[in-house]
FIPAFI-170767 format. One record per residue (C-alpha): residue in one letter; x negated, y, z negated. Coordinates in nm, 2 decimals. Example, Ala and Ser with C-alpha at 12.3 -4.5 7.8 and 13.67 -1.06 7.14 Angstrom:
2
('a', (-1.23, -0.45, -0.78))
('s', (-1.37, -0.11, -0.71))
REM end
This chain:
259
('x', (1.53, -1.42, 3.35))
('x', (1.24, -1.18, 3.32))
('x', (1.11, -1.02, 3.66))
('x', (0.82, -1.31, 3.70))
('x', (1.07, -1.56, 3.69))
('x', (1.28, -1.41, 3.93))
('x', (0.96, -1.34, 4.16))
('x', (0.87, -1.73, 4.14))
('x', (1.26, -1.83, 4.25))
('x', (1.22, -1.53, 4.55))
('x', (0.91, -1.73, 4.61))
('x', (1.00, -2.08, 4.63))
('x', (1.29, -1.96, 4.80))
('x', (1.15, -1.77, 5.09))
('x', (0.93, -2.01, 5.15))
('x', (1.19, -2.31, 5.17))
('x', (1.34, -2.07, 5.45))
('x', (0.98, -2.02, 5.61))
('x', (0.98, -2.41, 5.67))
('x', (1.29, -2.45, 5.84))
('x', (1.22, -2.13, 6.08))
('x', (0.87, -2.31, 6.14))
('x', (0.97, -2.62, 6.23))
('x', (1.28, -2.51, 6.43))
('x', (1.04, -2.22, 6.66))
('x', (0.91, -2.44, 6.92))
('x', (1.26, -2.64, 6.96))
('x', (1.53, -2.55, 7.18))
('x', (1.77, -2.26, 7.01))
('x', (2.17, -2.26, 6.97))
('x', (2.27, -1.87, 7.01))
('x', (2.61, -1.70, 6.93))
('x', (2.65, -1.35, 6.89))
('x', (2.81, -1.18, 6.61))
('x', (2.83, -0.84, 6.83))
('x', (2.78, -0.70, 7.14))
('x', (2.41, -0.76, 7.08))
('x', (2.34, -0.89, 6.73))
('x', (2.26, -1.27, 6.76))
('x', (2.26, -1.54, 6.54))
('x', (2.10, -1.87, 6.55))
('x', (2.10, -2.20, 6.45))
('x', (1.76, -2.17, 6.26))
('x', (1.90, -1.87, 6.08))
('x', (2.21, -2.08, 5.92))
('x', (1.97, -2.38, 5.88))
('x', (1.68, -2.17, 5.67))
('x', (2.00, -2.01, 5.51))
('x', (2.14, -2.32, 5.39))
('x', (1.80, -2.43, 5.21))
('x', (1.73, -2.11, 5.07))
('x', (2.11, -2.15, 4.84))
('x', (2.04, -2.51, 4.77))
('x', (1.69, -2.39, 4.67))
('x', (1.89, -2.14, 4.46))
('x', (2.14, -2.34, 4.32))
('x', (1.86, -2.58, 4.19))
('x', (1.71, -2.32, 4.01))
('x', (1.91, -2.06, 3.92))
('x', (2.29, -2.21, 3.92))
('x', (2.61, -1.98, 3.96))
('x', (2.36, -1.66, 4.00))
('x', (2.53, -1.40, 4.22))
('x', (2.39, -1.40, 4.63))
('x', (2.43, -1.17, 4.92))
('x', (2.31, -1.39, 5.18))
('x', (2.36, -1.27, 5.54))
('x', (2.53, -1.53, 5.75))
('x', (2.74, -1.69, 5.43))
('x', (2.80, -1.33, 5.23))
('x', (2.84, -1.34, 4.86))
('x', (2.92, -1.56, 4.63))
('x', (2.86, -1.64, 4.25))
('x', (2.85, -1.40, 3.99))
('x', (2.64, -1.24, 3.68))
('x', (2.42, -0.97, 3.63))
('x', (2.13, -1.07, 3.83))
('x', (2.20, -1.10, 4.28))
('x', (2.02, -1.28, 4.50))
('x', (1.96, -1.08, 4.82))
('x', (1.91, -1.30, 5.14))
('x', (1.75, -1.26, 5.50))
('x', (1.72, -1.64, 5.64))
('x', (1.58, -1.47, 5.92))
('x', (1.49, -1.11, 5.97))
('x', (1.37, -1.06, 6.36))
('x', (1.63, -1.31, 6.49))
('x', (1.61, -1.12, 6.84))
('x', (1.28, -1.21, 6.89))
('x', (1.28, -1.53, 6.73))
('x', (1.59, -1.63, 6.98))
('x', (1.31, -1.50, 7.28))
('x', (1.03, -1.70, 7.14))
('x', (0.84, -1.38, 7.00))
('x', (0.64, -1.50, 6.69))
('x', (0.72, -1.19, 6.50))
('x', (1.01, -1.27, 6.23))
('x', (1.01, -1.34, 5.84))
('x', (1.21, -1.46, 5.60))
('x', (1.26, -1.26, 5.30))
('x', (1.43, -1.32, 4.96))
('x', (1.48, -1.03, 4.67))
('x', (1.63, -1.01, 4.29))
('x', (1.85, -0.69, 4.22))
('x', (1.96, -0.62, 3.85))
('x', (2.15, -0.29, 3.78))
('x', (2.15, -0.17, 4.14))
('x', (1.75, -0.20, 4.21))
('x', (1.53, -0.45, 4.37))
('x', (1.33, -0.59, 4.09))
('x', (1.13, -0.92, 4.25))
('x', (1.10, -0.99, 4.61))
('x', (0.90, -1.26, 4.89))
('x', (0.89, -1.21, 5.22))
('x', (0.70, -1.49, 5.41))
('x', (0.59, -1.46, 5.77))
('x', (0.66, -1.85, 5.88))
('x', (0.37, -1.85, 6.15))
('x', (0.09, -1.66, 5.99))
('x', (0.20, -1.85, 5.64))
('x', (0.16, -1.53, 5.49))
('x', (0.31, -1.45, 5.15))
('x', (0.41, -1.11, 5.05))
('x', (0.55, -1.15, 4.70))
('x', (0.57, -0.88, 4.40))
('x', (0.79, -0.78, 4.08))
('x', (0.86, -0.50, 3.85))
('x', (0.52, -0.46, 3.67))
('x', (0.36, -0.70, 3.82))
('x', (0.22, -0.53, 4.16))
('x', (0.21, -0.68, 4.49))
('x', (0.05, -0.92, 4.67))
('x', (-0.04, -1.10, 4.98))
('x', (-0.14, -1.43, 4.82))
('x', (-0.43, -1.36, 4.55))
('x', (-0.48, -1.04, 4.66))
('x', (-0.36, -0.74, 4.55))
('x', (-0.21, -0.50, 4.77))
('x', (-0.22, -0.08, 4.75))
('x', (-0.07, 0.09, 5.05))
('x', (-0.32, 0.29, 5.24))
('x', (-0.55, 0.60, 5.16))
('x', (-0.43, 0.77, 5.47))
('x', (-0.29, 1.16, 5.39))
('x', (-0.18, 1.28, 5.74))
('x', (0.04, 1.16, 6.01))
('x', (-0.25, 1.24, 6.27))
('x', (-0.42, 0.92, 6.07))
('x', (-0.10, 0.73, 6.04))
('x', (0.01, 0.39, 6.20))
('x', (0.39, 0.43, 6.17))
('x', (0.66, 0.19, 6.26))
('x', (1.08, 0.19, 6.29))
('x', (1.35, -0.01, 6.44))
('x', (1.70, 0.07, 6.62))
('x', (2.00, -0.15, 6.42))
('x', (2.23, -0.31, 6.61))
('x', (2.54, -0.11, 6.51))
('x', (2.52, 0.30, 6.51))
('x', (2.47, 0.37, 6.85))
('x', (2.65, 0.70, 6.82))
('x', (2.35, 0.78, 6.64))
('x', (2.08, 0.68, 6.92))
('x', (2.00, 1.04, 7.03))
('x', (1.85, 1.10, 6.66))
('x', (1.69, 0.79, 6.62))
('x', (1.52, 0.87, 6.99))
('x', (1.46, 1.25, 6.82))
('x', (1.21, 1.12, 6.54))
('x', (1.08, 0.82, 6.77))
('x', (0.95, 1.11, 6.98))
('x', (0.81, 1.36, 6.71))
('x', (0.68, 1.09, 6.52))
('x', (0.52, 0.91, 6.80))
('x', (0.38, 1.29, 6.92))
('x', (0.23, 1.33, 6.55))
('x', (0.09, 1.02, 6.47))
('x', (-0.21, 0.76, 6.56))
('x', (0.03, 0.51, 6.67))
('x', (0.43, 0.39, 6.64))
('x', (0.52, 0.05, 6.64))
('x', (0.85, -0.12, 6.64))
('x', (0.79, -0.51, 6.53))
('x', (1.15, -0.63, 6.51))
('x', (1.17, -0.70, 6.14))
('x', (1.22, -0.45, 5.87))
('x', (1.15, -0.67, 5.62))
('x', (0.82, -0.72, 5.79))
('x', (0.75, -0.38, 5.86))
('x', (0.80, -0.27, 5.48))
('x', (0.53, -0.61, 5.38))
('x', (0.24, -0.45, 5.62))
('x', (0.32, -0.06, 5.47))
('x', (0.25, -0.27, 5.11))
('x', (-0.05, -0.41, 5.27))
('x', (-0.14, -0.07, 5.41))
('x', (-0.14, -0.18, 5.77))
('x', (0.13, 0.05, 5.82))
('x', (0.12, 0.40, 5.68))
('x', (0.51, 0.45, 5.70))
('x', (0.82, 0.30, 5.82))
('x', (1.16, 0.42, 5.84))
('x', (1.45, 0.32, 5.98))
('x', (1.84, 0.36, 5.97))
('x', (2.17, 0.10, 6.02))
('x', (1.94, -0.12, 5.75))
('x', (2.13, -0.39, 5.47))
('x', (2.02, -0.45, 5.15))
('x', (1.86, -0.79, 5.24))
('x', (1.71, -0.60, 5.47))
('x', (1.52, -0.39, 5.25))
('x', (1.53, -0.52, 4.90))
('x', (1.22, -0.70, 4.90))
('x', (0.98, -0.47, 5.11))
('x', (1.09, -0.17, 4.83))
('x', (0.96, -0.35, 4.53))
('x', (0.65, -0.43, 4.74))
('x', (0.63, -0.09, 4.87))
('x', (0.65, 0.04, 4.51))
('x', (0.43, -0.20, 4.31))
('x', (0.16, -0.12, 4.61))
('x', (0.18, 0.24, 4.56))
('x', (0.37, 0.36, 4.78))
('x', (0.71, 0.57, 4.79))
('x', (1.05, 0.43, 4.88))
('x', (1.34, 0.68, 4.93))
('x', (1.64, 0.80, 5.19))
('x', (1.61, 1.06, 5.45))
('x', (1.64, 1.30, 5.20))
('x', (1.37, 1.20, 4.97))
('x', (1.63, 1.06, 4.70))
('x', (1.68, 0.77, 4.54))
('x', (1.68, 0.45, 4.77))
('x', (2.04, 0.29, 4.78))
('x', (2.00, -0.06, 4.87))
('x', (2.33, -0.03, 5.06))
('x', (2.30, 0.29, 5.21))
('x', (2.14, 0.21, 5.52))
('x', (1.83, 0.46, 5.53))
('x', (1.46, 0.38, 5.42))
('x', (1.15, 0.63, 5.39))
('x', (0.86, 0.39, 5.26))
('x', (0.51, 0.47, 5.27))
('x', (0.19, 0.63, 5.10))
('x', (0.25, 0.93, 4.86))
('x', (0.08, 1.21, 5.12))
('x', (0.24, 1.09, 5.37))
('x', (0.62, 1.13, 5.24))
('x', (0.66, 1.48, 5.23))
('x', (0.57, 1.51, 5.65))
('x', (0.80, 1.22, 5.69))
('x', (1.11, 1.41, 5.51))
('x', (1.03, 1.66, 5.73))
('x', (1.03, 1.50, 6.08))
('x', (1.35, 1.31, 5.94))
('x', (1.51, 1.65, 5.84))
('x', (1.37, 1.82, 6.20))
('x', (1.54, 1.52, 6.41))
('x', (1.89, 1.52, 6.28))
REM end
């Protein structure tokens, strides 16, 4: 399958989720937890459950890393899934939360969607083929300093060991920028750098269906996705640097300062 293909199946599938989530939101929630404080729903197995029929319909005995189910399948080509990125607030009734759904061949994100259920918004994009919030074509933003910048993060549920230097950059970043934001849902964040509505995010204790989609977006808009130290993005390593090219540099640095 060539990356369009694989974009339209993210698409179809994302959005399968997005239905679920939206018609489950306004209903009363089952909640477990799967740690001290990382919760799991009922709408997150339910939108997960469509999402694999969806991709067994169209793309039989593919490989998938789905969250709540892990991995099963096999071949060359994974299907990385997030039924329900921002389950925390979706659990509270906060209506900030997405479903996002990414293709990885040879170790890199090369299709992703990641639909916000509420605001029916559609983030979609592939290798080549930019990105885009609908019809429109996003580019991250023109902003070159972090006195201009809007940026965003999130704490993970696990690496609490490493709290004091995730507090470190909160605090730099938030004394050197505009404005820092923490929305609850990386893939989220990573869809509104794309859209250039935030100027960087970064953020640690991250997995790959985490990420996968928002880098290809991130990328085809523009933008720069690394680690910490400016390298090559692992999808499984955990840390993500996304934003506009100027602003990359400054964020290694803050990154580098904190830890």
């Amino acid at each position: 399958m060539t990356p369009r293909e694989l974009e339209e199946i993210c698409v179809a599938a994302a959005q399968a989720g997005a239905r679920v989530l939206r018609e489950l939101f306004e209903k009363p929630r089952e909640i477990a937890l799967k740690g001290r404080i990382d919760l799991v729903t009922d709408a997150d197995r339910a939108s997960e459950d469509r999402i694999l029929q969806l991709l067994r319909e169209r793309a039989p005995g593919t490989a998938v890393l789905a969250e709540e189910s892990g991995e099963s399948g096999r071949g060359e080509v994974r299907f990385l899934v997030d039924p329900l990125d921002g389950t925390t607030n979706y659990a509270h009734g906060v209506p900030l939360f997405s479903c996002t759904v990414a293709a990885e061949a040879g170790g890199e994100a090369v299709a992703g969607c990641t639909v916000d259920p509420l605001r029916t918004e559609v983030f979609r994009g592939h290798r080549g083929g930019g990105a885009w919030l609908g019809d429109r074509k996003l580019s991250v933003s023109a902003v070159t300093t972090l006195e201009a910048a809007v940026v965003c993060t999130g704490f993970p549920y696990g690496s609490r060991d490493r709290l004091p230097q995730m507090v470190a950059a909160f605090g730099r970043f938030t004394e050197l920028a505009r404005g820092t934001r923490r929305l609850g849902s990386a893939a989220l964040d990573l869809a509104y750098v794309a859209a250039g509505r935030f100027d960087l995010f970064w953020e640690e204790g991250l997995r790959p269906w985490d990420v996968a989609a928002g880098a290809v977006l991130v990328r085809e808009a523009g933008g720069l996705v690394t680690d910490f130290s400016g390298g090559s993005l692992d999808l499984s390593g955990g840390r993500i640097v996304a934003s506009t090219p100027a602003l990359h540099p400054a964020a290694i640095a803050v990154l580098r300062e904190s830890r």
